[in-house]
C-alpha positions in Angstrom: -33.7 -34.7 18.5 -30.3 -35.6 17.1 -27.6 -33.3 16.8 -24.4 -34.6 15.7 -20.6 -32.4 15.6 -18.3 -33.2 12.9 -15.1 -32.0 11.7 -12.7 -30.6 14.6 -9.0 -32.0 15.0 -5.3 -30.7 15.6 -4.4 -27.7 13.8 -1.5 -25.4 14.0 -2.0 -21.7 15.1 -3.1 -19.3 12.0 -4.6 -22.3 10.3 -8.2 -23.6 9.2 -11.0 -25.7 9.9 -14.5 -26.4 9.2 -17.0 -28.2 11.6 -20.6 -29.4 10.4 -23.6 -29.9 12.9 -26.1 -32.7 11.3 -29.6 -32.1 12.9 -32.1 -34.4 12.7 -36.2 -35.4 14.6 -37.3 -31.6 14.6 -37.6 -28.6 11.8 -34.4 -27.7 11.3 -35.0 -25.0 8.4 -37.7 -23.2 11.0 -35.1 -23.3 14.0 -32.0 -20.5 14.7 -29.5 -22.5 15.7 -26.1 -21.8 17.3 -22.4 -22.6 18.0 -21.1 -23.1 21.8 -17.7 -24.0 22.8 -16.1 -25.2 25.8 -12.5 -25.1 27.6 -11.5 -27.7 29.8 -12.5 -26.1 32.8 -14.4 -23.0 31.5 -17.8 -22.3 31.2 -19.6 -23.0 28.2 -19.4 -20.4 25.8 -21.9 -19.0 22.9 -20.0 -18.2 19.7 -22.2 -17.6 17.1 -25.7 -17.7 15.7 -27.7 -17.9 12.3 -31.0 -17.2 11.9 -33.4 -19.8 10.5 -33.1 -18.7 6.8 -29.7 -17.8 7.1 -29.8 -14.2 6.7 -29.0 -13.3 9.7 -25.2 -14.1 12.1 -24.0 -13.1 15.0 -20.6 -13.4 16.8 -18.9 -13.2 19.7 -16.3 -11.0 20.1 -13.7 -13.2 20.2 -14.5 -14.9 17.0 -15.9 -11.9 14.8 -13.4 -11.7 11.9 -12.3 -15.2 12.1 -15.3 -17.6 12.1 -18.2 -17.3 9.9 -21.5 -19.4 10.4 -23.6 -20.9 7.5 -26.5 -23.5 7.1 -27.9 -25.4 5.0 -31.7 -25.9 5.1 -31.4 -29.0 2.2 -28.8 -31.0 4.3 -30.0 -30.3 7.8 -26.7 -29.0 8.5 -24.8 -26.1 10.1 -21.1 -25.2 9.6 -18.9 -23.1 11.4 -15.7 -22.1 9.1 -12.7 -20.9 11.7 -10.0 -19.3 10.3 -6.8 -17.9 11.6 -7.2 -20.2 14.5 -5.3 -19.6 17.9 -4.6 -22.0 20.8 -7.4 -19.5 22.6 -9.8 -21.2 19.9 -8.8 -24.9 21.5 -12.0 -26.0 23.3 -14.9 -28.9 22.3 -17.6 -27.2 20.0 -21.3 -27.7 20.2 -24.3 -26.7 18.2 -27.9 -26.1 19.4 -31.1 -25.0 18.4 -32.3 -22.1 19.8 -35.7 -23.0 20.3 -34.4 -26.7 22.3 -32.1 -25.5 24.3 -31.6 -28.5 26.3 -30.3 -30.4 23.5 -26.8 -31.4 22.6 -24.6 -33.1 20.5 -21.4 -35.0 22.0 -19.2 -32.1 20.1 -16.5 -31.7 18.6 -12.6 -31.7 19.6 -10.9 -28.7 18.2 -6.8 -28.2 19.3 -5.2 -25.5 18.0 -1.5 -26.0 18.5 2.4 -26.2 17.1 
């Protein structure tokens, strides 16, 4: 099982960014996968989920509105699109499958900051 975290960086408060999650040595298209985040010294934190065919997301609070989840089934991949980001949103992203829960990626740096 391989999951790998792309696309984080330095962004200003307000703007964009759009993270991919590459999974790879399981069924990706029959797995719900999910998006976790954490801040240095915080727990980890669940921030959203998709359903294996997609037609399904959920969000935590503090992202609903902002952050919207998608997958695609072809590419083995998972995206997380965060918009109107705030320096609250600064914190190293994860994704996971539901049904491995022991299995990480190294994540993702994402700083929101001016």
């Amino acid at each position: 099982v391989q999951l790998v975290e792309s696309g984080g960086g330095l962004v200003q408060p307000g703007g964009s960014l759009r993270l991919s999650c590459a999974a790879s040595g399981f069924t990706f298209s029959s797995n719900t996968m999910r998006w976790y985040r954490q801040a240095p010294g915080q727990e980890r934190e669940w921030v959203a989920t998709i359903t294996s065919t997609g037609g399904i997301t959920y969000y935590a609070d503090s992202v609903q509105g902002r952050f919207t989840i998608s997958r695609d089934n072809a590419k083995n991949t998972t995206y997380l699109q965060m918009n109107s980001l705030n320096p609250e949103d600064t914190a190293v992203y994860y994704c996971n499958a539901f049904r491995l829960p022991h299995y990480w990626g190294q994540g993702t740096q994402v700083t929101v900051s001016s």
